[in-house]
C-alpha positions as a printed Julia matrix, in Angstrom:
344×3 Matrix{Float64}:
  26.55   -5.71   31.01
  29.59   -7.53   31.74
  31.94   -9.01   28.87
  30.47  -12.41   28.72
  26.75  -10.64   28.27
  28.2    -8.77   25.58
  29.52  -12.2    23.64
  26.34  -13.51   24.07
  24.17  -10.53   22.79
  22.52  -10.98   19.44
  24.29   -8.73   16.44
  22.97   -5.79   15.09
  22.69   -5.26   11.65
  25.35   -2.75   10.0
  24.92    0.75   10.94
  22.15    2.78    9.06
  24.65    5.21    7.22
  23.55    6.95    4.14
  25.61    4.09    2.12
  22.98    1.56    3.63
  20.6     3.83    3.06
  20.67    4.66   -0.62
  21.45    0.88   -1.38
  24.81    0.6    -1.73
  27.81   -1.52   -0.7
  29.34   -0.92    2.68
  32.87   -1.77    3.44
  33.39   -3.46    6.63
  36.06   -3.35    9.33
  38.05   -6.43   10.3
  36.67   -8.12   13.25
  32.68   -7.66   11.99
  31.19  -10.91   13.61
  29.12  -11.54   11.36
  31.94  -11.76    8.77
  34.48  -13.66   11.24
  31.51  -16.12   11.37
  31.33  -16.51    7.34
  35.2   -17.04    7.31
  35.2   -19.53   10.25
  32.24  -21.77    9.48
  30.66  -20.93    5.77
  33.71  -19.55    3.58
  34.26  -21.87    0.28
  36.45  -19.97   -1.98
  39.92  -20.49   -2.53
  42.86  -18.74   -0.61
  41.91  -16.68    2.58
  39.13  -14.47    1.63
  40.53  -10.34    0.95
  37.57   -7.95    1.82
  33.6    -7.76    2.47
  31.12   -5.35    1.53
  27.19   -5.48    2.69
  24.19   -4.43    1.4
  20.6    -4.37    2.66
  18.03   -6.17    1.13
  14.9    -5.33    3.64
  15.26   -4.26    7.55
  16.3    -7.42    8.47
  18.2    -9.21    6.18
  21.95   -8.02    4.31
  23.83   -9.77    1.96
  27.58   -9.75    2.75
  30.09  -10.41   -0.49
  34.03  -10.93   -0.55
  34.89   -8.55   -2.86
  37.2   -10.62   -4.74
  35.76  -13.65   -6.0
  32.41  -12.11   -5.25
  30.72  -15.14   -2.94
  28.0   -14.36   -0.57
  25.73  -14.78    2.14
  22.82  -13.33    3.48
  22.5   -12.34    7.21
  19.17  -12.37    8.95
  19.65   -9.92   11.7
  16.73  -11.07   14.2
  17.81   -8.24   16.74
  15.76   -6.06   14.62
  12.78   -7.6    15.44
  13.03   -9.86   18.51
  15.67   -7.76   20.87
  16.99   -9.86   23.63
  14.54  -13.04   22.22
  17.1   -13.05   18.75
  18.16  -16.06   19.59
  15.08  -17.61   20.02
  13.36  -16.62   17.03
  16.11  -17.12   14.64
  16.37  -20.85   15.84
  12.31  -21.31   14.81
  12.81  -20.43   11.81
  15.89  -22.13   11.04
  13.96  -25.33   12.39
  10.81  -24.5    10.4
  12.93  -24.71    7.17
  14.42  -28.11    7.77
  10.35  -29.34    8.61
   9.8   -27.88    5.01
  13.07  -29.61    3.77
  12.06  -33.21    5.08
   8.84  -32.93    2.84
  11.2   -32.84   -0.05
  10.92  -29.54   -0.93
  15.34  -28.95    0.14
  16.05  -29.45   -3.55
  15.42  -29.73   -6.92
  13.54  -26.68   -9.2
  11.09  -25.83   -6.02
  12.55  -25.59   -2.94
  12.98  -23.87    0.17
  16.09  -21.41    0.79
  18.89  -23.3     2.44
  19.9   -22.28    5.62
  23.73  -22.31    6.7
  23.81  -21.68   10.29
  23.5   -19.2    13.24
  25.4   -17.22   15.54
  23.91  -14.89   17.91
  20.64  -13.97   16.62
  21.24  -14.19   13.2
  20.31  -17.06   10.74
  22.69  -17.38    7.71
  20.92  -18.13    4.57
  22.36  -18.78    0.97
  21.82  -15.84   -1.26
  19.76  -16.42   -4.66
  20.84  -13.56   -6.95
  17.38  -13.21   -9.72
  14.54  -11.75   -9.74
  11.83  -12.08   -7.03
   7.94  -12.33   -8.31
   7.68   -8.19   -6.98
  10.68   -7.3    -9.48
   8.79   -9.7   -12.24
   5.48   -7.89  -11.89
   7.32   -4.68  -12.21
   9.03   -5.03  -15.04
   5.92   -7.58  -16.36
   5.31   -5.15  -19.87
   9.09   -5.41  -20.99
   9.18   -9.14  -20.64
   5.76  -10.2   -21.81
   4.46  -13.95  -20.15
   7.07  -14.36  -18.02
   4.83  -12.97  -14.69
   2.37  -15.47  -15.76
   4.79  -18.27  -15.98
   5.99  -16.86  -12.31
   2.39  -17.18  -10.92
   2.42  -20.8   -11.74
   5.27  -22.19  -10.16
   4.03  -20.17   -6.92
   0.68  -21.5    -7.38
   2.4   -25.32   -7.86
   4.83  -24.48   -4.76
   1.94  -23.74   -2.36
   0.1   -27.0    -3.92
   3.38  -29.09   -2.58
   3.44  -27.37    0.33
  -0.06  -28.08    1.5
  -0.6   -31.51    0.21
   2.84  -33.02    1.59
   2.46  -30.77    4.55
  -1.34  -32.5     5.41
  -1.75  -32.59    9.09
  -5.41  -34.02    9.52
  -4.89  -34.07   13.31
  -3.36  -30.98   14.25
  -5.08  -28.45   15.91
  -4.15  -25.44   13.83
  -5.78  -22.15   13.9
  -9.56  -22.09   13.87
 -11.53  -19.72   11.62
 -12.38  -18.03   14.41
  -8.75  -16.73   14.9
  -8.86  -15.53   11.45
 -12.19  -13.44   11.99
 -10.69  -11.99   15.18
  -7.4   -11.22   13.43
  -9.7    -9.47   10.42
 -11.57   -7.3    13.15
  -8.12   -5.91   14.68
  -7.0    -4.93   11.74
 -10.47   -2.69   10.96
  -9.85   -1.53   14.76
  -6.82   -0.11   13.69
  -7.51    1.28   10.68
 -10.23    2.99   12.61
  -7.64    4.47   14.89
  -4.67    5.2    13.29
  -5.78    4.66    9.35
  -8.02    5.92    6.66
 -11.22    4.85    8.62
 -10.23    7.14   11.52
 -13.07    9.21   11.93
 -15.08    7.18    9.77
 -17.16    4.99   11.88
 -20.07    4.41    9.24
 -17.32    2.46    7.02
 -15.61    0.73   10.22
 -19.16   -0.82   10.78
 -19.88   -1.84    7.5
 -16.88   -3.49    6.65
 -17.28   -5.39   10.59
 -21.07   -6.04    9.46
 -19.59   -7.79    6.26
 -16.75   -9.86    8.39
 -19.8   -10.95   10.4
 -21.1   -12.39    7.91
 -18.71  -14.79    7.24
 -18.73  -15.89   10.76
 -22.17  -17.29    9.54
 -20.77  -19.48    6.95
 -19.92  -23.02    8.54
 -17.49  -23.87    4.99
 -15.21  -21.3     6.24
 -14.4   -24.45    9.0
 -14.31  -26.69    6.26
 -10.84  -27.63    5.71
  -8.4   -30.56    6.87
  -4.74  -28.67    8.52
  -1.89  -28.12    6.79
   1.62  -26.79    6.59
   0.82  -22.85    5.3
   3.72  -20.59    4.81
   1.64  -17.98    6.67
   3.48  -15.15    4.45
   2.61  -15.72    0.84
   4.03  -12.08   -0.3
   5.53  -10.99   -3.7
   9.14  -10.44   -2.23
   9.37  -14.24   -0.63
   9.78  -15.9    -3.78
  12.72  -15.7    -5.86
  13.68  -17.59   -9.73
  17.32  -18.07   -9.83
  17.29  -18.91  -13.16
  15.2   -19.45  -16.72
  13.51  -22.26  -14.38
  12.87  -22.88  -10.92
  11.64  -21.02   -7.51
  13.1   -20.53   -4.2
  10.73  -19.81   -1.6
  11.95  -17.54    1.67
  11.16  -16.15    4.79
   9.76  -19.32    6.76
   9.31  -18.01   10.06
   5.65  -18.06   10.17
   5.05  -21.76    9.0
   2.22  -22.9    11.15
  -0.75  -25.46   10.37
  -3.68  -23.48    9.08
  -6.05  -23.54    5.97
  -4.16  -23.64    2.76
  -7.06  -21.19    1.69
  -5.08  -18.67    3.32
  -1.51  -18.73    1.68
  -3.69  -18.46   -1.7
  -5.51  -15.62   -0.32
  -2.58  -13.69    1.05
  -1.0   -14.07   -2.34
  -3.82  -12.92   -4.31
  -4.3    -9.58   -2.38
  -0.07   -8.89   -2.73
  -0.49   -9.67   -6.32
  -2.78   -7.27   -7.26
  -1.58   -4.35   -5.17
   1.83   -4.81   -6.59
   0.59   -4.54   -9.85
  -1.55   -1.7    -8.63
   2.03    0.17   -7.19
   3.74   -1.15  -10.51
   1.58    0.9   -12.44
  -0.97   -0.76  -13.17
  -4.56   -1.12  -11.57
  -6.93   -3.97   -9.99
  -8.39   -4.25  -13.6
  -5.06   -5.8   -14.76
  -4.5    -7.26  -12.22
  -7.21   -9.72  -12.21
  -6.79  -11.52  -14.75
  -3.42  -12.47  -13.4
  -4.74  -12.94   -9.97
  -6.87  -15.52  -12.09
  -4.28  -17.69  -13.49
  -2.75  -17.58  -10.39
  -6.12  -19.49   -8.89
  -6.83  -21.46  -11.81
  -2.69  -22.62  -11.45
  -3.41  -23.42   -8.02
  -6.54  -25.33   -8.47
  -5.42  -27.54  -11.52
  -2.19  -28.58   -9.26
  -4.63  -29.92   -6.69
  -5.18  -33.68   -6.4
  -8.82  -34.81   -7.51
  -9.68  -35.61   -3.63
  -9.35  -32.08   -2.94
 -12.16  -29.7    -3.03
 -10.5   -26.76   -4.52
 -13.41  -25.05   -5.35
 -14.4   -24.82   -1.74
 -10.53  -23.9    -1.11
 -10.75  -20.95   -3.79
 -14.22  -19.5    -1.48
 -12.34  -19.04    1.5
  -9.72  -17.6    -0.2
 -12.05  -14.73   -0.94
 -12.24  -14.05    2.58
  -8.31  -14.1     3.3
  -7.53  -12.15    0.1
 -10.14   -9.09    1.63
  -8.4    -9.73    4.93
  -5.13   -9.52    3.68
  -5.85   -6.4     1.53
  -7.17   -4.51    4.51
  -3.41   -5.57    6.01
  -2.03   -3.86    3.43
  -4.19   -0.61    3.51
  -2.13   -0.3     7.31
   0.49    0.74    5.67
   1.68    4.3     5.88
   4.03    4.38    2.84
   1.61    3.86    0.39
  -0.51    6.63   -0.67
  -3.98    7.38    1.21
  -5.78    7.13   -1.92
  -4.88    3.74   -2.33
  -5.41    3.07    0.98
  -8.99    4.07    1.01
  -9.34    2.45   -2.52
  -7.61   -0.82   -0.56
 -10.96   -0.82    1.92
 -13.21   -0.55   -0.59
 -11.89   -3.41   -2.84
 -12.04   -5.21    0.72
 -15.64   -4.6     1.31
 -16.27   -5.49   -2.45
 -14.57   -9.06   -1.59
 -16.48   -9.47    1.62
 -19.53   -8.41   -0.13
 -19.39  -11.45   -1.85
């Protein structure tokens, strides 16, 4: 690679030293780009900034601070996931959040995070410090109503979202995709995961996506704007009031039904990791719905929405049983709440 290849090639995030590791602050040399960046185009404090530090706050994303008058940033490092294509993806989604800002939702006590620029595969995002809805549901029994408080101004975000995001023409996703999408995800559960060996519970739980295949209200639904990753750790609350939703790079039109669904199955098996259990957490995951379907406007049929998000909640929950950090036992017990949903 010659020296202009090497201008051009996305950043990496900070090196994965035990510092990084254990979640503490890093210092950084002079001449990090990612730091020359914040100085040259993003710095607002007074004087020339002194020193930075960084953090990690998931694979992908660090917050850098100047360690004396403590303002920050947070780096999106789309290396980690897109190689050579950084540059690429980190422009979608720094595109997708200024479609979501001209609905209105760039300000006020619901919004979308504000993006600040990019440099070489990385988008530069303001940083929220608060609590996200994953920290809220785990510390839910020392701060009594507040996670139900947080489940409605999700519930009213995704409302806003899919009724000013309404496109009755596009050609979004069918339900077919989501069907096929539910079958890979049994596939490889069967051959990596806790059905591995297990092919009398891979074809039940296929017989029971099947049957949704035969319901024609699974097609029933006008396009919208869906944030396509409705997870616990993608909204944050600042403050006493307001939410700031994050992580936009999988905005797509699709059935609102979905986001709902996607939220419902995180919700419950945080509270489940939290420790708690799917018995407590349904009657959350039902304020969460009933939040959602008051917000809707009367010409809406919510009730029809709240179905189909049945299906994407079981799909979304056999997602999640993928996962190798959590525990087998939940995994397994992940499947069977999934069959349970599907069951109908």
């Amino acid at each position: 690679m010659d020296q202009a290849d090497e201008r051009l090639a996305p950043v990496e995030p900070p090196a994965d030293v035990p510092e990084i590791q254990r979640g503490n602050w890093l210092s950084l040399e002079p001449g990090d780009p990612v730091v020359e960046y914040g100085v040259e185009k993003l710095w607002a404090g007074p004087g020339q900034p002194v020193s930075w530090r960084a953090a990690r706050l998931s694979q992908a994303a660090y917050v850098y601070r100047e360690t004396s008058t403590k303002w920050s940033f947070v780096a999106k490092f789309y290396a980690v996931k897109a190689g050579s294509e950084a540059d690429t993806y980190a422009q979608r989604e720094h595109d997708r959040i200024h479609q979501v800002q001209a609905l209105g939702l760039g300000d006020g006590k619901a919004r979308a995070v504000k993006p600040l620029g990019l440099s070489r595969g990385v988008l530069f995002l303001e940083h929220l410090p608060g609590l996200t809805l994953e920290n809220i549901i785990a510390v839910r029994h020392s701060q009594p109503g507040r996670l139900s408080d947080a489940l409605r101004s999700v519930a009213q975000f995704l409302v806003e979202l899919h009724v000013r995001g309404l496109r009755p023409e596009a050609e979004g996703p069918d339900f077919a995709s989501s069907l096929a999408y539910a079958r890979d995800v049994v596939h490889q559960l069967a051959k990596w995961g806790v059905l591995q060996d297990d092919p009398l519970a891979r074809d039940g739980v296929l017989r029971l996506i099947d049957r949704w295949a035969r319901d024609s209200d699974m097609e029933a639904f006008a396009p919208t704007l869906t944030h396509g990753d409705a997870t616990t750790t993608n909204a944050v609350f600042p403050g006493a009031e307001g939410i700031v939703v994050l992580d936009w790079e999988r905005l797509y039109p699709g059935d609102p039904a979905s986001d709902l669904g996607r939220l419902m199955a995180e919700v419950t098996h945080s509270i489940n990791q939290h420790g708690g259990s799917v018995l407590e957490a349904q009657p959350f995951v039902e304020k969460l719905c009933d939040a959602y379907f008051r917000a809707l406007p009367d010409d809406w049929d919510g009730e029809g929405l709240i179905r189909r998000a049945r299906f994407y909640r079981a799909s979304s929950t056999l997602r999640i049983a993928r996962n190798g950090w959590v525990s087998r036992l939940d995994r397994t017990a992940l499947v069977a709440q999934a069959m349970g949903l599907l069951a109908r």
